[in-house]
ZAMARGU-4260 file (C-alpha; in steps of 0.2 Angstrom, whole numbers, plus 5000, padded with zeros to 4 digits):
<rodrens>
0) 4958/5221/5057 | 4962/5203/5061 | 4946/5192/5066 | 4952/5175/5077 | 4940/5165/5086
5) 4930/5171/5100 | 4943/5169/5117 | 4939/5173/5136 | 4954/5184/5145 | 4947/5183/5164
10) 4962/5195/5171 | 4970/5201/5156 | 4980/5216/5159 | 4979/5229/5143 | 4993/5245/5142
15) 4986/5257/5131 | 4992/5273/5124 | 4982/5290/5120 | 4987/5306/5108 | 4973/5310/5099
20) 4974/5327/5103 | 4983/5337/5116 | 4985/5324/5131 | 4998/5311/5132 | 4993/5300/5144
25) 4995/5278/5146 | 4986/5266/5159 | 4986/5247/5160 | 4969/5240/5162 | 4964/5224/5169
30) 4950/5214/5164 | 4941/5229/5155 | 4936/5238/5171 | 4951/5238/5185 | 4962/5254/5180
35) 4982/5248/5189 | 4990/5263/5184 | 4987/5278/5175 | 4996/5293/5168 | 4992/5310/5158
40) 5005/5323/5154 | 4995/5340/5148 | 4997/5353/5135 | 4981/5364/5141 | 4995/5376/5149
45) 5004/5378/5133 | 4988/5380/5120 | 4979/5392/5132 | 4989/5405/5123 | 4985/5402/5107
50) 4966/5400/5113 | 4965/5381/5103 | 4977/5367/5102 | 4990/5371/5090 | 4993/5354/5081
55) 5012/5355/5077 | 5014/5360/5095 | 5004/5346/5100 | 5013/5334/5090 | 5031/5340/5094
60) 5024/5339/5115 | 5019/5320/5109 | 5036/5314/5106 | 5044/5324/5123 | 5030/5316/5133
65) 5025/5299/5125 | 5038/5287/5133 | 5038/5294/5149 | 5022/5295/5152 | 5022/5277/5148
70) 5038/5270/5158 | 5030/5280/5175 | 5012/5270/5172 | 5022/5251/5173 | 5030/5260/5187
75) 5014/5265/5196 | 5006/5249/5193 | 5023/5238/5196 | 5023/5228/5180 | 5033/5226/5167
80) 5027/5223/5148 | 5032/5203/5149 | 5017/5205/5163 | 5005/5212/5150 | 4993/5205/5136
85) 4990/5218/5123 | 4995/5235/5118 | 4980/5246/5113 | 4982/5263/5104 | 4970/5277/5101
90) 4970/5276/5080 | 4956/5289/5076 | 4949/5301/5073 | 4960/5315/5079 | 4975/5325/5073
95) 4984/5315/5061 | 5002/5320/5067 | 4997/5317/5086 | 4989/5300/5083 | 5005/5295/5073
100) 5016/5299/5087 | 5007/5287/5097 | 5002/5272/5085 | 5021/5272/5082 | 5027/5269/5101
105) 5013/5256/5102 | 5019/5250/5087 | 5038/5247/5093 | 5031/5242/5109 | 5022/5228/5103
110) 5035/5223/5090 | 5047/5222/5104 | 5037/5213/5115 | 5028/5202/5103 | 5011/5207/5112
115) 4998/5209/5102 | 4992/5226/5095 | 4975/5235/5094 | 4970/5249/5086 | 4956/5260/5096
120) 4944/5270/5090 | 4944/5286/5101 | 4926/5289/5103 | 4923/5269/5108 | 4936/5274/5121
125) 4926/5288/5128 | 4909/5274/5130 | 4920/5263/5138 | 4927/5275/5150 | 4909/5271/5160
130) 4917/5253/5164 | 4933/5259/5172 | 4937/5263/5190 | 4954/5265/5198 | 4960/5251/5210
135) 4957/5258/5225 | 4938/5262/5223 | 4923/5250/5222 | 4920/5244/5204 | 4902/5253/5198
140) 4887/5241/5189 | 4894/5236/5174 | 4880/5248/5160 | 4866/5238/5157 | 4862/5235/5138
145) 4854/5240/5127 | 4859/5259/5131 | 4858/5276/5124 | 4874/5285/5121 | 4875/5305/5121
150) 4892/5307/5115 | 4899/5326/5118 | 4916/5332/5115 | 4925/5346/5107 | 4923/5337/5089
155) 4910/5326/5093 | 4890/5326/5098 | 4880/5312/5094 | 4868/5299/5099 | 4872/5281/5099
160) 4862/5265/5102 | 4871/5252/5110 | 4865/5234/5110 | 4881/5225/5119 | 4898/5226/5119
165) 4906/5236/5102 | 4888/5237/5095 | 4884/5255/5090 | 4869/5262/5079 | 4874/5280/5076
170) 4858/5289/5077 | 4863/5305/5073 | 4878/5318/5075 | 4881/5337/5074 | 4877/5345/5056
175) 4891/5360/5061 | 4899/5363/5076 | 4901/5353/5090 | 4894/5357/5108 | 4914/5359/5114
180) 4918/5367/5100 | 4904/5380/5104 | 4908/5380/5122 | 4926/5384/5116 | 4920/5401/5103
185) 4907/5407/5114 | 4920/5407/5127 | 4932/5416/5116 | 4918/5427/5110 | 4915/5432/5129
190) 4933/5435/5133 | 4936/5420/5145 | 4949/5409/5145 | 4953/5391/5135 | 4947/5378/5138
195) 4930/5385/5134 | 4919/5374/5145 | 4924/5374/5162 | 4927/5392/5160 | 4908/5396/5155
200) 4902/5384/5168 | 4911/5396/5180 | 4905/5411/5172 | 4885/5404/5171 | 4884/5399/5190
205) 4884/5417/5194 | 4872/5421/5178 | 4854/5418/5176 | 4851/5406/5163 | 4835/5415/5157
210) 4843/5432/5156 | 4843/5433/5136 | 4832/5420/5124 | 4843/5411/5114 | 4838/5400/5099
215) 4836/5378/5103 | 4838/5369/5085 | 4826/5355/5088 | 4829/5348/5071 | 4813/5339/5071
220) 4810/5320/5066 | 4830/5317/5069 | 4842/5316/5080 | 4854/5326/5074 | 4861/5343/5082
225) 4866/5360/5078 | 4874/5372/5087 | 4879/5384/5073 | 4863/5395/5073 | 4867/5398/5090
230) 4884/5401/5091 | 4878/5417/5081 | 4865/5422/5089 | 4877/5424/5103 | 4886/5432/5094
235) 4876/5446/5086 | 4869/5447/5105 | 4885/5455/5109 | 4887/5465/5096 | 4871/5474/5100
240) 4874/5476/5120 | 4890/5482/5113 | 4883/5492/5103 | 4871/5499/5113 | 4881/5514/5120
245) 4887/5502/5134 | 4905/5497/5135 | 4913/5483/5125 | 4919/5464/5131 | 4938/5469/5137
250) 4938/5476/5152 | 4919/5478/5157 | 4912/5472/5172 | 4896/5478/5168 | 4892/5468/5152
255) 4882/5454/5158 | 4896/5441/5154 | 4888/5430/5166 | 4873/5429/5160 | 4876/5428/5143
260) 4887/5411/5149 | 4872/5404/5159 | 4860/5409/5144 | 4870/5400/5132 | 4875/5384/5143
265) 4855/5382/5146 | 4851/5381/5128 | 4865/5369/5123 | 4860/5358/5138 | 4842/5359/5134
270) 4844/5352/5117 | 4854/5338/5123 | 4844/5330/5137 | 4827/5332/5128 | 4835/5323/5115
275) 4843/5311/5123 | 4828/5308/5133 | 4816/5306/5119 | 4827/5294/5109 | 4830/5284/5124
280) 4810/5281/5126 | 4808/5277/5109 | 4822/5263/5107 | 4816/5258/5124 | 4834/5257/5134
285) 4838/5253/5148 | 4851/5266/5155 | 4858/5281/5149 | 4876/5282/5147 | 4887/5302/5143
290) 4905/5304/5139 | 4915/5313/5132 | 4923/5330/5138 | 4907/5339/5139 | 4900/5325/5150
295) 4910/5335/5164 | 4899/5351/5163 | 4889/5350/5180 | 4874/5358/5173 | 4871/5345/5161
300) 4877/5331/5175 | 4861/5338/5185 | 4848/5339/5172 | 4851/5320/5169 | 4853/5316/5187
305) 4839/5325/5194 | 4826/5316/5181 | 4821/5298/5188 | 4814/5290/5171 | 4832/5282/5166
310) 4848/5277/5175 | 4860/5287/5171 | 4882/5282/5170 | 4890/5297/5168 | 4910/5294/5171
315) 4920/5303/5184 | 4927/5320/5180 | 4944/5312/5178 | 4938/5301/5165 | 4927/5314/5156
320) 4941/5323/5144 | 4954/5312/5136 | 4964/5299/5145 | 4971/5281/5140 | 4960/5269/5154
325) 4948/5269/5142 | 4957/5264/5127 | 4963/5250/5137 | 4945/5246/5142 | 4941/5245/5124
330) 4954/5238/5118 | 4953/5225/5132 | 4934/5221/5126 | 4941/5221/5108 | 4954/5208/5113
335) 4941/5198/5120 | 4932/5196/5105 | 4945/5192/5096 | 4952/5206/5087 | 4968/5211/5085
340) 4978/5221/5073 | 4994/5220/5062 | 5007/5231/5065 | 5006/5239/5047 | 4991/5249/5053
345) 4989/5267/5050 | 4979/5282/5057 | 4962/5285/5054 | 4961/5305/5057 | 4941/5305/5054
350) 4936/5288/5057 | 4920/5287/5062 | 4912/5276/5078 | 4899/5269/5065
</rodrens>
């Protein structure tokens, strides 16, 4: 990455492109925050039948949808790219042939237009999607530093101090699954459909949440995560009721599905707020910021909301799960400090926020 002096961009207007994984999307931000125009083109219709995202499909969607996606966001926003001040570009961490799909249109984009190019780190694009807002909406408060980060996605959950703009302190991280990806084999495990977490959302507002008593991986004197003990206690829970002389998963209305979602759901959002909640008294922050894909879940929305120790800046739902408005706001805030990058730039498939 390429280092010049400090500049100020009052109104600079940032098109950036997203294809970490199995959303194509592009938006054009200006000055960090106002979101002009915005498009995502999804696959979730096309991997719900292999239960995951299927990373050659992914990739080979990429190429079909990429340009596209990008021509109908300078459409929505009327611009063109002689109108624009950077190209920003999800680099990592993500799946190597989907990332490359987009680095590359960013790369001809910005060699054809001479703007310059910045690489984006995909997690910093999920904190930054707390500064963005569409056009047509009021602008939220700007977060207020120094903040605490919960960062929870399908291949991410940690915790992240931020002192100020692209300042992060990884506190700690999942030792083995991620909470998506737990959301996402639990689900499987119960029979309900991909993507896992809305699906066990739905399933637990009809359950009782202290229906069966599941395990909560404290990991004391860290702030790290696990969610592997109980993804299996989950699922040697089934295979007792299911062997139990009651009938199997397929088919049964009596196995308490519901339940067992709600059960499962309160323990992941148990460990995640107290957490959260005791690292942000001890680093003293001011607000408490969640993104990331998971962020959507309402029952762990509430538990956050309904406390009135910390302020809280949780994203809209549209902004939760993968999207390019906040690449752009990060590239923007990247531009602004005076980073760009040169156009021989690779992916970085597991590169890490800190």
């Amino acid at each position: 990455m390429e280092e010049t002096e400090i500049v100020n961009f009052p109104n600079a207007r940032v098109l950036a492109i997203e294809s970490s994984c199995d959303e194509t999307a592009a938006a054009i931000v200006e000055n960090g925050r106002i979101i002009l125009g915005a498009t995502v083109a999804s696959q979730m219709e096309i991997h719900a039948r292999y239960g995951g995202v299927f990373p050659e499909v992914a990739s080979r969607q990429h190429i079909l949808s990429a340009l596209p996606v990008v021509e109908n966001t300078l459409a929505e926003a009327h611009l063109a790219l002689n109108d624009l001040d950077a190209i920003a570009v999800t680099r990592g961490p993500g799946l190597a042939g989907s990332l490359l799909v987009g680095l590359n249109l960013a790369k001809g984009l910005a060699l054809g237009s001479g703007l310059p190019l910045i690489g984006v780190n995909h997690l910093e694009g999920h904190l930054y999607s707390a500064w963005v807002s569409p056009s047509n909406q009021g602008l939220p408060p700007e977060p207020r530093f120094p903040l605490m980060a919960l960062l929870v996605s399908g291949g991410h959950t940690e915790l992240n101090l931020m002192r100020g703009h692209l300042d992060y302190t990884r506190l700690g991280a999942t030792l083995d699954d991620a909470a998506g990806e737990a959301f996402d084999k639990v689900a499987r495990l119960l029979n309900l459909p991909y993507p896992g977490g809305p699906s066990i959302q739905e399933a637990a507002i009809h359950g009782n949440p202290l229906a069966y008593k599941l395990p909560r991986a404290w990991l004391e004197d860290t702030w790290n995560f696990s969610f592997s003990g109980l993804k299996t206690a989950m699922l040697k829970l089934v295979q007792e009721l299911k062997g139990s002389g009651g009938p199997g998963i397929e088919g049964s209305p009596s196995l308490p599905v519901n339940d067992l979602a709600a059960s499962f759901q309160a323990a992941v959002v148990e460990v995640l707020f107290k957490k959260t909640m005791t690292a942000a008294r001890e680093y003293e922050v001011n607000e408490i910021l969640l993104a990331g894909g998971v962020s959507a879940n309402q029952a762990l929305r509430d538990v956050f909301l309904n406390q009135d120790e910390f302020p809280v800046n949780i994203p809209p739902l549209s902004l939760c799960t993968d999207n390019a408005a906040m690449i752009a706001a990060a590239g923007f805030y990247r531009l602004a400090h005076g980073y760009t990058d040169p156009l021989s730039i690779d992916i970085l498939p597991t590169w890490p926020l800190s």
